[in-house]
C-alpha positions in Angstrom: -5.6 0.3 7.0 -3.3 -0.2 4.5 0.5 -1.2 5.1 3.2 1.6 4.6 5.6 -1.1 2.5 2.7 -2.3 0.2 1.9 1.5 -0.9 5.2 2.4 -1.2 6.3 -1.0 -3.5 2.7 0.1 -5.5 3.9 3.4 -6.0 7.4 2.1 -7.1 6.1 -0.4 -9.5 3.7 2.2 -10.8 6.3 4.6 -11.6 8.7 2.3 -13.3 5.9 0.7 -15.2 4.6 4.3 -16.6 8.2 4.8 -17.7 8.4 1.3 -19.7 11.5 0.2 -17.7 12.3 -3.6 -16.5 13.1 -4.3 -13.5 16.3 -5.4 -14.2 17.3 -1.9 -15.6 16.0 -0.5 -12.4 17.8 -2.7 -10.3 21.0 -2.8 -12.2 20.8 1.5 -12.1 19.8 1.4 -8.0 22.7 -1.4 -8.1 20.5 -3.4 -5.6 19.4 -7.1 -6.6 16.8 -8.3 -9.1 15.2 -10.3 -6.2 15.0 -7.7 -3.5 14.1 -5.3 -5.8 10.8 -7.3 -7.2 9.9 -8.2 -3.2 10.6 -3.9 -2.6 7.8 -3.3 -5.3 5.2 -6.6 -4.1 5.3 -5.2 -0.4 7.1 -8.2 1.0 10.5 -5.9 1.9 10.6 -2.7 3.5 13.5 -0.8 2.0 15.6 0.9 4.2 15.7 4.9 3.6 19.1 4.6 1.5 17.6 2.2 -0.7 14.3 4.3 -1.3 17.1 7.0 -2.6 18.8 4.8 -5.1 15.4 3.4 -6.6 14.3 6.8 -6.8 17.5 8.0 -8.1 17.4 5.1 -10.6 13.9 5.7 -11.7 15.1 9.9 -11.5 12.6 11.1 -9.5 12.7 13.2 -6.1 12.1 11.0 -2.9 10.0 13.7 -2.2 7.9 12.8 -5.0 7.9 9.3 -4.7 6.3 10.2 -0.8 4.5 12.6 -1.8 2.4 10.1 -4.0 2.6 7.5 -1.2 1.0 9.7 1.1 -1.9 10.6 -1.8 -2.3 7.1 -1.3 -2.5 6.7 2.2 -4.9 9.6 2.5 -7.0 7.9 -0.1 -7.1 4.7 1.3 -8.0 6.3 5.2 -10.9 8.2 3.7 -12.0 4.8 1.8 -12.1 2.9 5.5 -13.4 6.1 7.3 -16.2 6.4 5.0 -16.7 2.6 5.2 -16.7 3.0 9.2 -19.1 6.2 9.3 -21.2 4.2 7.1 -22.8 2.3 9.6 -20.9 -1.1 9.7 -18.8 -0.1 12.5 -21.3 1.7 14.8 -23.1 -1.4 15.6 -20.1 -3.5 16.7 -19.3 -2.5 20.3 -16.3 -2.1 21.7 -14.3 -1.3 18.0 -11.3 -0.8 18.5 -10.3 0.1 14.7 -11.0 -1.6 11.4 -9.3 -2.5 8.3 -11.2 -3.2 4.6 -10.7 -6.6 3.3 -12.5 -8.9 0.4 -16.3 -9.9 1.6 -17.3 -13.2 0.1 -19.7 -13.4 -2.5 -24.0 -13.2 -1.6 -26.9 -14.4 -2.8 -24.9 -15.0 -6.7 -23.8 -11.3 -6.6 -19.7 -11.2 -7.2 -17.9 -10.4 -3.8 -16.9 -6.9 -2.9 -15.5 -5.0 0.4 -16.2 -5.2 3.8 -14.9 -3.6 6.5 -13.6 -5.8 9.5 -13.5 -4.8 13.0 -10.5 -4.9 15.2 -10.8 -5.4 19.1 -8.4 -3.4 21.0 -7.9 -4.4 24.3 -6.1 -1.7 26.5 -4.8 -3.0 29.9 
């Protein structure tokens, strides 16, 4: 599944990036640092709700649009791993709990690609 902080920073970088800004313009506009900012877009910070509004005030678009395109995303990536899952990979792994796509090493001279990964839950 993917993680809430990375789509969001994805969507941030996207939208600044489509409208030929820096960073530095963004982040002087949002008045929040160069550094943070950069870490907010890469998925290493997860901004608090106040912050989301001055980015997306700085980059002038709605929060509402900026989530709106986030959840796109998300619903996107969920049908990606649900369609990886009913695709057989999953059903033969007992006890499941969930699963989460990540890089599959290379085979037989063919590039890599994606695999799905399962992940045990273990309820008391």
């Amino acid at each position: 599944m993917p993680v809430l902080r990375e789509v969001v920073g994805d969507t941030l970088r996207a939208t600044r990036m489509r409208q030929r800004r820096t960073l530095r313009e963004v982040s002087a506009t949002a008045r929040v640092s160069l550094g943070y900012l950069s870490e907010v877009e890469r998925g290493q910070k997860e901004p608090s709700s106040e912050l989301l509004a001055a980015i997306a005030a700085a980059l002038e678009v709605e929060l509402s649009e900026l989530f709106a395109e986030v959840a796109a995303t998300l619903r996107r990536e969920e049908k990606l791993a649900a369609g990886a899952i009913a695709g057989g990979r999953l059903a033969a792994l007992p006890g499941a709990g969930s699963a989460r796509i990540v890089p599959a090493p290379p085979q037989d001279g063919a590039k890599g690609g994606v695999a799905v990964q399962a992940v045990r839950s273990f309820a008391a």
